[in-house]
matplotlib code that plots the C-alpha trace (Angstrom):
import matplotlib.pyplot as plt

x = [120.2, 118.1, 116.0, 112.7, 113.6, 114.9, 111.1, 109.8, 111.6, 110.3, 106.8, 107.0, 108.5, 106.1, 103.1, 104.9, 105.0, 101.3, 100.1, 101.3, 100.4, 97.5, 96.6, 98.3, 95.5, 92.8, 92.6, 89.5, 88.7, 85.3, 84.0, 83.8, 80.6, 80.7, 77.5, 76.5, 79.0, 79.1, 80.7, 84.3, 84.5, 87.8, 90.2, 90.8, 86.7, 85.4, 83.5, 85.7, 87.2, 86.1, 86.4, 83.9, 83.9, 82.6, 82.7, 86.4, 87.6, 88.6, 89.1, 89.4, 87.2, 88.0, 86.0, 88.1, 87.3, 84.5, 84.8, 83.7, 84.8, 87.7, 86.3, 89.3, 90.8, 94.7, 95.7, 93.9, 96.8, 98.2, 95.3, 95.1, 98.7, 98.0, 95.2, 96.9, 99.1, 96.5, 95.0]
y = [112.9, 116.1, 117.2, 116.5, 113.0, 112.6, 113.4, 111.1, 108.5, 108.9, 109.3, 105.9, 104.3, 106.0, 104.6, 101.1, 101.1, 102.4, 99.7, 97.0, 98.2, 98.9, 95.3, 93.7, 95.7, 94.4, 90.8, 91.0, 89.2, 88.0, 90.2, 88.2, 88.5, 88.1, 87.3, 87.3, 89.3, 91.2, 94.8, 94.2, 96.9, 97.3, 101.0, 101.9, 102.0, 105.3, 106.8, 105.4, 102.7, 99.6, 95.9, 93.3, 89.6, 87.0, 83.2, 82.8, 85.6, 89.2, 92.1, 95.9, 97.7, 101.4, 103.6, 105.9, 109.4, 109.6, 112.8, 111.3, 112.9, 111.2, 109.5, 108.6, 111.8, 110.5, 111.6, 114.8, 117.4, 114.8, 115.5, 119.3, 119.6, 117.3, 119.8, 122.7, 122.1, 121.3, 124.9]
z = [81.6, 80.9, 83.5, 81.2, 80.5, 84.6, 85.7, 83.3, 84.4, 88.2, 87.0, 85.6, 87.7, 90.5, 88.0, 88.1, 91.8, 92.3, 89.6, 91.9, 95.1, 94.0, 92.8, 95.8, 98.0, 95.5, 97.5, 98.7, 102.5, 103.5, 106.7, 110.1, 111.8, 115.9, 117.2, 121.0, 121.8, 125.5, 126.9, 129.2, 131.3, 131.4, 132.3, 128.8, 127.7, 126.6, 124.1, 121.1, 122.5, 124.6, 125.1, 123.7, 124.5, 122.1, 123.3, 124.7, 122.6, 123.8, 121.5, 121.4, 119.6, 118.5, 116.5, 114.2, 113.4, 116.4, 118.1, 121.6, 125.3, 127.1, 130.4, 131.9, 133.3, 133.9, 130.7, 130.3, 130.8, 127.3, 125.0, 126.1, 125.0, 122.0, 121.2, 121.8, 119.4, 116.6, 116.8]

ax = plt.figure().add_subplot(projection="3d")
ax.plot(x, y, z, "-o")
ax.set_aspect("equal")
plt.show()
């Protein structure tokens, strides 16, 4: 096969594949609303992650891409590494 007709090929078959991932993730789901819900404290809570309780149900709640301090100071010599190594 020429090289021309090689890359046409993959981009075709990379448009196939995009086509129908693409409209498997078009399912759309209803949003579940949880009322009366209360604060767990629990060890992992900080400022982007914490524990709610809503009737007999638990869940963790985590809020991507919020820049918020680290409270719990046992893995702070991990995140200064992590960090480090992002500069």
């Amino acid at each position: 096969m020429r090289p021309i007709q090689t890359v046409v090929t993959q981009v075709i078959w990379m448009l196939i594949i995009f086509i129908y991932c693409e409209a498997d993730a078009a399912d759309k789901k209803e949003w579940v609303k949880l009322t009366d819900c209360l604060y767990v404290a629990q060890k992992y809570n900080d400022g982007d992650s914490f524990g709610v309780k809503c009737g007999t149900d638990e869940y963790i709640s985590r809020l991507y891409f919020v820049d918020a301090p680290e409270t719990n100071f046992a893995m702070r010599s991990a995140h200064v590494n992590r960090a480090s190594t992002l500069e």
